[in-house]
Backbone as a printed PyTorch tensor [residue, N CA C, xyz], in Angstrom:
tensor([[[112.7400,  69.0970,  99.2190],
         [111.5630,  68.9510,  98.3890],
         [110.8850,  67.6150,  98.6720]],

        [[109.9350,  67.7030,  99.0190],
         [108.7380,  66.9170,  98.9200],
         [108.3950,  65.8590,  97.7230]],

        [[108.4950,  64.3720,  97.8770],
         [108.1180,  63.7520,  96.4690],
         [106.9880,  62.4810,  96.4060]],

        [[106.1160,  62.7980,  95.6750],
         [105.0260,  61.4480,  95.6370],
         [105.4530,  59.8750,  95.7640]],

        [[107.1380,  59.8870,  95.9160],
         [107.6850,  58.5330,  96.0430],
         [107.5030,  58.4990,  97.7800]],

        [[107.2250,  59.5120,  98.3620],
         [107.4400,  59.3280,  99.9830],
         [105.8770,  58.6420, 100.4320]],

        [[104.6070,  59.0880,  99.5870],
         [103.4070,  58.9560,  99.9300],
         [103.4910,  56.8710,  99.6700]],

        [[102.5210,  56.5340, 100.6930],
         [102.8120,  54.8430, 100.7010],
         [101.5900,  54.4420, 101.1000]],

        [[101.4320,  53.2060, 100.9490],
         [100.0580,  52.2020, 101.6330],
         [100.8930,  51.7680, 102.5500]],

        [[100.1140,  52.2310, 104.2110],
         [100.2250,  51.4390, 105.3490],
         [ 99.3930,  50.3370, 105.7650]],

        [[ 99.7080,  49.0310, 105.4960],
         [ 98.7140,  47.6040, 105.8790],
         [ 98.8390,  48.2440, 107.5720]],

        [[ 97.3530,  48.3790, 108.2080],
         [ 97.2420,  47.8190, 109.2230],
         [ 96.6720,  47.0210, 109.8780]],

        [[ 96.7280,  46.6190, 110.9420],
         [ 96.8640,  45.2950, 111.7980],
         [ 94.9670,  44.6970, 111.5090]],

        [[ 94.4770,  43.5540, 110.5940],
         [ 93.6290,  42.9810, 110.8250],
         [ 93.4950,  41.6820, 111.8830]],

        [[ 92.2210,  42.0760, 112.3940],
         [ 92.2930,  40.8710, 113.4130],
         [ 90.2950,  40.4070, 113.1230]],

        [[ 90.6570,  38.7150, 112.4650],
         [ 89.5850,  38.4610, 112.5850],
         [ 88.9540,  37.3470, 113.0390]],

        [[ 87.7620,  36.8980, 113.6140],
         [ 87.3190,  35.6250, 114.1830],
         [ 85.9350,  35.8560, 113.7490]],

        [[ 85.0800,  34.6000, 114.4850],
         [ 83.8600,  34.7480, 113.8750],
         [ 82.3810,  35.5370, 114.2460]],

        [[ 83.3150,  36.6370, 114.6210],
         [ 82.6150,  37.6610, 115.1930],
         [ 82.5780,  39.2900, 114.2820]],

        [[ 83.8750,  38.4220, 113.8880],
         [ 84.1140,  40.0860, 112.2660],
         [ 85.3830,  40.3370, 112.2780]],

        [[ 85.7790,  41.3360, 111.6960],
         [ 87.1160,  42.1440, 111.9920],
         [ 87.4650,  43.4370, 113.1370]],

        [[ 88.6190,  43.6010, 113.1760],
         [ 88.6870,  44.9450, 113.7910],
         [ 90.2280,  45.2880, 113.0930]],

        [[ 90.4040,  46.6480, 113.0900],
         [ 91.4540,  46.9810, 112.7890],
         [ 91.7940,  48.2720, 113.9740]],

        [[ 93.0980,  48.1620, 113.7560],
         [ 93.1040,  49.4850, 114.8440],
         [ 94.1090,  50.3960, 114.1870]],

        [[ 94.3150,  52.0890, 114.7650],
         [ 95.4520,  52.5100, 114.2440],
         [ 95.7400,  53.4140, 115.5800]],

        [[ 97.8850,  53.0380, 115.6890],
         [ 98.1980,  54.0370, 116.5620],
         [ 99.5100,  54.1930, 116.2030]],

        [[100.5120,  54.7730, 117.1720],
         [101.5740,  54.7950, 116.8190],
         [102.1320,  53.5500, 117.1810]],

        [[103.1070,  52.7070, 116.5660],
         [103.9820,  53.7730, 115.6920],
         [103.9240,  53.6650, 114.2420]],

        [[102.6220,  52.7990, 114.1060],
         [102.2420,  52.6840, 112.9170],
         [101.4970,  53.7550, 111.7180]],

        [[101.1390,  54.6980, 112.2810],
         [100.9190,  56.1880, 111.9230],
         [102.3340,  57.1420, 112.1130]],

        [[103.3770,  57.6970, 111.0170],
         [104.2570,  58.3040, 111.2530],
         [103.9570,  59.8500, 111.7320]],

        [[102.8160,  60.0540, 112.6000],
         [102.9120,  61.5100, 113.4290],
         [101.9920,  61.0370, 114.2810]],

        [[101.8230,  62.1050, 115.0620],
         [101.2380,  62.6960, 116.1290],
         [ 99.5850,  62.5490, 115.5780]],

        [[ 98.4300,  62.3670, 115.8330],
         [ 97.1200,  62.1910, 115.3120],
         [ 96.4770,  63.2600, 116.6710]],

        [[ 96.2240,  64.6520, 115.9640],
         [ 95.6260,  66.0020, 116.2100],
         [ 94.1260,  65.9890, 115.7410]],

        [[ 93.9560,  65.4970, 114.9750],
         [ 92.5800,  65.2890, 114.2820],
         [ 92.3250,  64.3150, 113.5780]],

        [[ 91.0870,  64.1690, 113.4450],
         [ 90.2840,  62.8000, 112.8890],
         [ 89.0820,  63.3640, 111.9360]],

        [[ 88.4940,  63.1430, 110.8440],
         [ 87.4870,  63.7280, 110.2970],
         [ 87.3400,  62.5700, 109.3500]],

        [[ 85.8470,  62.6010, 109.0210],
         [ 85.9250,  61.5640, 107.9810],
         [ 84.4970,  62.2710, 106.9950]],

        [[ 84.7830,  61.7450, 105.5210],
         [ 83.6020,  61.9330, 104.7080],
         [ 83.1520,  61.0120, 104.3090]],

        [[ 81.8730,  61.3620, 103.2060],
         [ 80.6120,  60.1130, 103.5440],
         [ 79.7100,  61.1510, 102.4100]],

        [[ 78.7470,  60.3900, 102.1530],
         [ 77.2660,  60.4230, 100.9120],
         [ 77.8350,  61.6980, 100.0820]],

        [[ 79.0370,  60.8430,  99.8670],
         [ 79.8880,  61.7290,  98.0270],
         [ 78.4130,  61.5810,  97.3740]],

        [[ 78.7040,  62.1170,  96.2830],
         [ 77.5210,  62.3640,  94.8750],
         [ 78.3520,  61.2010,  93.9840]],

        [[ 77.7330,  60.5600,  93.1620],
         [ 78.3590,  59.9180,  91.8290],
         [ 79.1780,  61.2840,  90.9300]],

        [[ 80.4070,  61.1810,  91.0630],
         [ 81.1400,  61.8320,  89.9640],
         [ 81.9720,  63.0550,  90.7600]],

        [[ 81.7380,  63.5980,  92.0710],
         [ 82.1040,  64.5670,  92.6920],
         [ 83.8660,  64.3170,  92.9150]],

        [[ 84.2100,  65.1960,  92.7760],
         [ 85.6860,  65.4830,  93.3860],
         [ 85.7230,  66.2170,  94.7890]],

        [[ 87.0430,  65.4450,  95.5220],
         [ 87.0570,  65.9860,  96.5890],
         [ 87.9840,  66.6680,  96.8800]],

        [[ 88.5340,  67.2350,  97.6370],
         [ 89.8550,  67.6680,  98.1260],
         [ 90.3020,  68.5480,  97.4450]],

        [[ 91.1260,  68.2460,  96.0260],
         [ 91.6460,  69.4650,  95.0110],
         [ 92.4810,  70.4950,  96.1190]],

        [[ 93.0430,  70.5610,  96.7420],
         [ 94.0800,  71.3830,  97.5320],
         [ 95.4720,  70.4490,  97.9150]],

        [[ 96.1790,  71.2150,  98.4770],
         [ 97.2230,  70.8630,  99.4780],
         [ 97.6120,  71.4830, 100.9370]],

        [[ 99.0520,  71.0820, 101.1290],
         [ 99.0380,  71.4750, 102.5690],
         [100.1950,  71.7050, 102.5620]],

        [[100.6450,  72.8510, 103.7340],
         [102.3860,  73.3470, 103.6730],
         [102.6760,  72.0550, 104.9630]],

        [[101.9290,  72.0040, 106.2770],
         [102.8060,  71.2990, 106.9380],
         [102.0360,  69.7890, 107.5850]],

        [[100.3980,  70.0500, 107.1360],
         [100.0520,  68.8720, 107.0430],
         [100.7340,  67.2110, 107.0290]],

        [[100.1640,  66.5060, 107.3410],
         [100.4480,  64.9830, 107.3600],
         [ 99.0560,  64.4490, 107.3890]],

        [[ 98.8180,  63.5490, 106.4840],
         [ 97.6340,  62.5300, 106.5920],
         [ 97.7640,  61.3120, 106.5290]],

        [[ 96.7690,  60.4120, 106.9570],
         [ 96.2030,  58.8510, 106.8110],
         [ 94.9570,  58.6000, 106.4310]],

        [[ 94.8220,  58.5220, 105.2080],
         [ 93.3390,  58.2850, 104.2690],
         [ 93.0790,  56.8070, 104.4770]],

        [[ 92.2670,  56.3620, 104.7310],
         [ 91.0510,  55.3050, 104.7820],
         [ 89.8940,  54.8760, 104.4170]],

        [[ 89.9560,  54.3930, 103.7690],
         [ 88.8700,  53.9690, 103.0490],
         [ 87.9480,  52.8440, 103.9240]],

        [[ 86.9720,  52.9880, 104.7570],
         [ 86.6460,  52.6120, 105.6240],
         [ 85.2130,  51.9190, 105.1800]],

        [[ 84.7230,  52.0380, 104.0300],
         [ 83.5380,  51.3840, 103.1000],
         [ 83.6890,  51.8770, 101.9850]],

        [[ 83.5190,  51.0710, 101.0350],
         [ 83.4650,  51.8510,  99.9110],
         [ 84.8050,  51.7130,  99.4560]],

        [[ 85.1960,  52.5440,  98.1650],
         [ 86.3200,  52.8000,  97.8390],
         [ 86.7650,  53.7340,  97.2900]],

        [[ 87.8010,  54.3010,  97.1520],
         [ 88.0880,  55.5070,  96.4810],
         [ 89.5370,  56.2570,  95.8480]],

        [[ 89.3550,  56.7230,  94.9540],
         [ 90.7060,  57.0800,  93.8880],
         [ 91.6880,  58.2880,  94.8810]],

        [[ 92.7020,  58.3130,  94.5370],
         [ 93.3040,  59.6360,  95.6730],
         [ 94.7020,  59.2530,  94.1620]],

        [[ 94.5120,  61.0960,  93.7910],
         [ 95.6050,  61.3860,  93.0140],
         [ 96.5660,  62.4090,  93.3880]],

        [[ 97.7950,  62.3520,  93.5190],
         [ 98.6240,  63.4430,  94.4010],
         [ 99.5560,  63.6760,  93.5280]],

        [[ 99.6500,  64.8210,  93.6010],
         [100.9340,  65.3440,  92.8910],
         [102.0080,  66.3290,  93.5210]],

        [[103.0330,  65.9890,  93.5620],
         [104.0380,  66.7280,  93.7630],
         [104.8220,  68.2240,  93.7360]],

        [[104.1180,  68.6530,  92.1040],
         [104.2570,  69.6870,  91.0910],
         [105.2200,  69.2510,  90.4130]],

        [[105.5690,  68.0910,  91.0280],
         [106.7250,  67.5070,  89.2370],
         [106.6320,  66.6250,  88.9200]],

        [[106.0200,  65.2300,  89.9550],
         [105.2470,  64.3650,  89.4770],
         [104.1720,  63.9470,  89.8200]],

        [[103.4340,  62.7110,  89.7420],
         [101.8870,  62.3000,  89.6720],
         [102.1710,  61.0580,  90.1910]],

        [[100.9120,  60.4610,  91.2370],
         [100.7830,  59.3660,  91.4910],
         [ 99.3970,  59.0150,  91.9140]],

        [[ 98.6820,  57.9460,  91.6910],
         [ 97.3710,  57.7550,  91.8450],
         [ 97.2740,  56.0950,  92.9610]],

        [[ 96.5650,  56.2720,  93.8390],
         [ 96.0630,  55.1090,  94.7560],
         [ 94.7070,  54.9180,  94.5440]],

        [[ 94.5600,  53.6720,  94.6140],
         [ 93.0050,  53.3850,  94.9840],
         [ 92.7920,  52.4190,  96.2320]],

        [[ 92.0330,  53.3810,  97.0810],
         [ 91.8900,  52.5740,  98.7000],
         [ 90.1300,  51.8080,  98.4530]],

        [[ 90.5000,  50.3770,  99.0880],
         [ 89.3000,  49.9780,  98.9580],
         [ 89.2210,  48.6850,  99.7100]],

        [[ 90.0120,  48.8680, 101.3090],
         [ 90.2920,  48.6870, 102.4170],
         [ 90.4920,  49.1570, 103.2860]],

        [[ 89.5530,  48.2510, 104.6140],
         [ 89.8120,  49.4940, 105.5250],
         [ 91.0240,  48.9940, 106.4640]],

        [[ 91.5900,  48.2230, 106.1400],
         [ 93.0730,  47.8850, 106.7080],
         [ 94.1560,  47.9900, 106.0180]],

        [[ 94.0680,  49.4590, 105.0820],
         [ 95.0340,  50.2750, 103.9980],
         [ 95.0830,  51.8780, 104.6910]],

        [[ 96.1110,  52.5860, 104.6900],
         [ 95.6620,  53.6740, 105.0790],
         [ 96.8900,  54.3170, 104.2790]],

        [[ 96.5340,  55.5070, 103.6550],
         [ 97.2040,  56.0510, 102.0910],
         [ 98.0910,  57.2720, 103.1770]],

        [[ 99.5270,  56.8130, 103.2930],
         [100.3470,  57.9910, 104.0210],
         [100.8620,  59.0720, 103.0230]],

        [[100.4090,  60.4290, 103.5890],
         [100.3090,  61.8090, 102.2720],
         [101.2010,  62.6470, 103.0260]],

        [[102.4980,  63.0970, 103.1130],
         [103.0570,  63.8350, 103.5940],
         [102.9660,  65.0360, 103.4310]],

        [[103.3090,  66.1510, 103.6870],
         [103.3620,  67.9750, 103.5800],
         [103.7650,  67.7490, 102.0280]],

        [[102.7820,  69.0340, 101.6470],
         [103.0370,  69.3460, 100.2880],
         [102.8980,  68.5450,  99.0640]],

        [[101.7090,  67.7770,  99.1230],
         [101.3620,  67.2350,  98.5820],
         [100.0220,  67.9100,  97.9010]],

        [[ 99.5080,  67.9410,  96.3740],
         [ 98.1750,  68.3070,  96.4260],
         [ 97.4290,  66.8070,  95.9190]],

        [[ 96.4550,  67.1520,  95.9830],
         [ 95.3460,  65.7070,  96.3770],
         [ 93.7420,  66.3010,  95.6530]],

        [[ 93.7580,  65.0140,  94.7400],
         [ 92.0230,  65.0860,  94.2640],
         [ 91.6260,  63.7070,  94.5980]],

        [[ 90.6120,  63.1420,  95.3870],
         [ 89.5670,  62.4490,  95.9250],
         [ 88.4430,  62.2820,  94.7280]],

        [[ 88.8260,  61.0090,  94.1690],
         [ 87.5600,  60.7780,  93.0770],
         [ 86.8540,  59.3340,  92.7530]],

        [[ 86.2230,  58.9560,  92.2670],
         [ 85.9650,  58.0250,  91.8180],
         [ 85.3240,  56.9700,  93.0910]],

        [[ 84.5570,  57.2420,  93.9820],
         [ 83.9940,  57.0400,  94.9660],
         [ 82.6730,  56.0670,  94.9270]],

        [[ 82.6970,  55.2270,  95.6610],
         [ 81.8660,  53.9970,  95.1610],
         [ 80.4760,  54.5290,  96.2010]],

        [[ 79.4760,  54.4170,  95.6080],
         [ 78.4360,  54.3360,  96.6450],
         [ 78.2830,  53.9760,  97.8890]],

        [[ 77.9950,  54.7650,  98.9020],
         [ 78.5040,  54.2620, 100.3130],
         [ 79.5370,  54.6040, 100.9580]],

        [[ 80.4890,  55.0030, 100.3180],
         [ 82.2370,  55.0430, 100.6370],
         [ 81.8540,  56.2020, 102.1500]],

        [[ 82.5530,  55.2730, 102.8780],
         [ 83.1710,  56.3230, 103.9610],
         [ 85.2720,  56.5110, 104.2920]],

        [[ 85.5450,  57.5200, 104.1310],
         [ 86.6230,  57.8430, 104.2740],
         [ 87.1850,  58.4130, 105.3300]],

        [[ 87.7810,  57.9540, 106.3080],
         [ 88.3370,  58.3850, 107.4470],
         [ 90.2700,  58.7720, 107.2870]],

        [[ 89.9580,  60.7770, 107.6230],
         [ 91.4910,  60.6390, 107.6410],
         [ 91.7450,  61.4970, 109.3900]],

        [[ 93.1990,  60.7930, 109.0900],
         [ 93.7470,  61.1750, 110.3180],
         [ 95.0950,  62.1430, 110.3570]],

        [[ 94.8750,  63.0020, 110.5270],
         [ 95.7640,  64.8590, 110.7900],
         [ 96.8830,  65.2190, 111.6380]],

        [[ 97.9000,  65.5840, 111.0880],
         [ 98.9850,  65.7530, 112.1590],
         [ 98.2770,  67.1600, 112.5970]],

        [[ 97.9580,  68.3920, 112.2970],
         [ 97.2860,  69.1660, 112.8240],
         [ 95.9600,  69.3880, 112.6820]],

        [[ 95.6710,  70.4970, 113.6450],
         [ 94.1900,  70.6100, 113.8720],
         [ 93.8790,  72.0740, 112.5930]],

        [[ 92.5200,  71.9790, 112.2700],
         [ 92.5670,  73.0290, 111.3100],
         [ 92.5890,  74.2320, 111.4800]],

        [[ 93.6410,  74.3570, 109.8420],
         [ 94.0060,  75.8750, 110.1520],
         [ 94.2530,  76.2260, 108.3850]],

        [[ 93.1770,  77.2070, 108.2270],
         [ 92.9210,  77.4860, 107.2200],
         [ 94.4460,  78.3830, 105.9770]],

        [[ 94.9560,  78.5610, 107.1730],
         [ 96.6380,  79.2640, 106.8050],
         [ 97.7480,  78.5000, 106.0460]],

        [[ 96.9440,  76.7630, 106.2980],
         [ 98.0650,  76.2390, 106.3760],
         [ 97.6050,  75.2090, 104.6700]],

        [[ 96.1940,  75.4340, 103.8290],
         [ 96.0230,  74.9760, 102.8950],
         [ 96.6690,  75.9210, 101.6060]],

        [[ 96.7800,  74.9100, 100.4480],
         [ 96.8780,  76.0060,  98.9550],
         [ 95.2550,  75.4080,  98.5150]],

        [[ 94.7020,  76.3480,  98.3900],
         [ 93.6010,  75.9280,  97.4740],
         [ 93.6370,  76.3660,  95.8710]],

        [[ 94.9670,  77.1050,  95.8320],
         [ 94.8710,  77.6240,  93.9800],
         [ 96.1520,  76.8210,  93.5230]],

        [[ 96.0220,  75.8190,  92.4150],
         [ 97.0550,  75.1630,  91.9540],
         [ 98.4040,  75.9900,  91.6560]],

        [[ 98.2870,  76.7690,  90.6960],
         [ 99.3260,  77.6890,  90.8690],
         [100.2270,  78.5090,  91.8090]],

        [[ 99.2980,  79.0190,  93.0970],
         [100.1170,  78.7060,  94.2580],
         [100.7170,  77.6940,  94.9370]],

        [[100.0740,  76.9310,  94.5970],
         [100.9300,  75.5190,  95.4220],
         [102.0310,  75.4450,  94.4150]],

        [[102.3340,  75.1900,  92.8620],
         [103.3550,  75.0480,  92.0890],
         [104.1670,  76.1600,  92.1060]],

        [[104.0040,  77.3180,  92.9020],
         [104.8580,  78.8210,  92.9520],
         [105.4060,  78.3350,  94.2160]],

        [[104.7190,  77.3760,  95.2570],
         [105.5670,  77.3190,  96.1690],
         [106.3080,  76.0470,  96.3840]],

        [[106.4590,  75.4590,  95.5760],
         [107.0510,  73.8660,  95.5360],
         [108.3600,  74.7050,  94.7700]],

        [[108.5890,  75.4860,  94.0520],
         [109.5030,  75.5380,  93.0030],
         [110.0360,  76.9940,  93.6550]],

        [[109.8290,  77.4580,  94.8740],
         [110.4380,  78.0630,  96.0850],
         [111.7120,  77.4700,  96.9400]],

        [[111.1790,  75.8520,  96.8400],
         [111.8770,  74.7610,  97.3440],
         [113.2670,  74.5120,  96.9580]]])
């Protein structure tokens, strides 16, 4: 079983002079394989995002401007982050479900995917995801 104690903030590597920052991300500082990259952008004031989960998924959320709430739950417990760095990246393991809220004007969010999409592999109805955690 899967538990919101596994999900973590990864600091990664800032490097700055008087030219700006850069941050970078690779392995082995990302614990998978990076299959995909997608990022969102011009949220609405008040919108929720995400509201699903994933059977074998892996992510790295980023908050790359802006900032933003990420609440995950387990189906037995709850945990809430707020990213509002882009040298933070919110590690979400399989089976996790996830609501995306509280999004500051501007916010861009970059996550990074152990797989590529596959619509087979989301719960989008809460109750299925809690029918299949308690399968476990």
């Amino acid at each position: 079983m899967r538990s919101v104690d596994e999900c973590r903030i990864i600091n990664l590597p800032r490097h700055r002079d008087d030219r700006g920052s850069l941050t970078f991300v690779e392995s082995p500082l990302v614990p998978f394989d990076i299959r995909r990259v997608y990022y969102i952008y011009d949220m609405p004031v008040g919108v929720t995002r995400g509201a699903h989960g994933h059977r074998r998924l892996e992510q790295l959320m980023i908050a790359v401007a802006g900032s933003m709430n990420v609440e995950l739950d387990d189906g037995r417990a709850k945990r809430a982050f707020h990213l509002s760095s882009p040298d933070q990246g919110l590690y979400i393991p399989p089976m996790m479900w996830r609501a995306l809220t509280g999004f500051a004007v501007g916010s861009v969010g970059v996550i990074l995917a152990s797989e590529k999409y596959d619509e087979a592999d989301y719960f989008r109805d809460y109750a299925a995801f809690l029918a299949a955690v308690n399968e476990t």
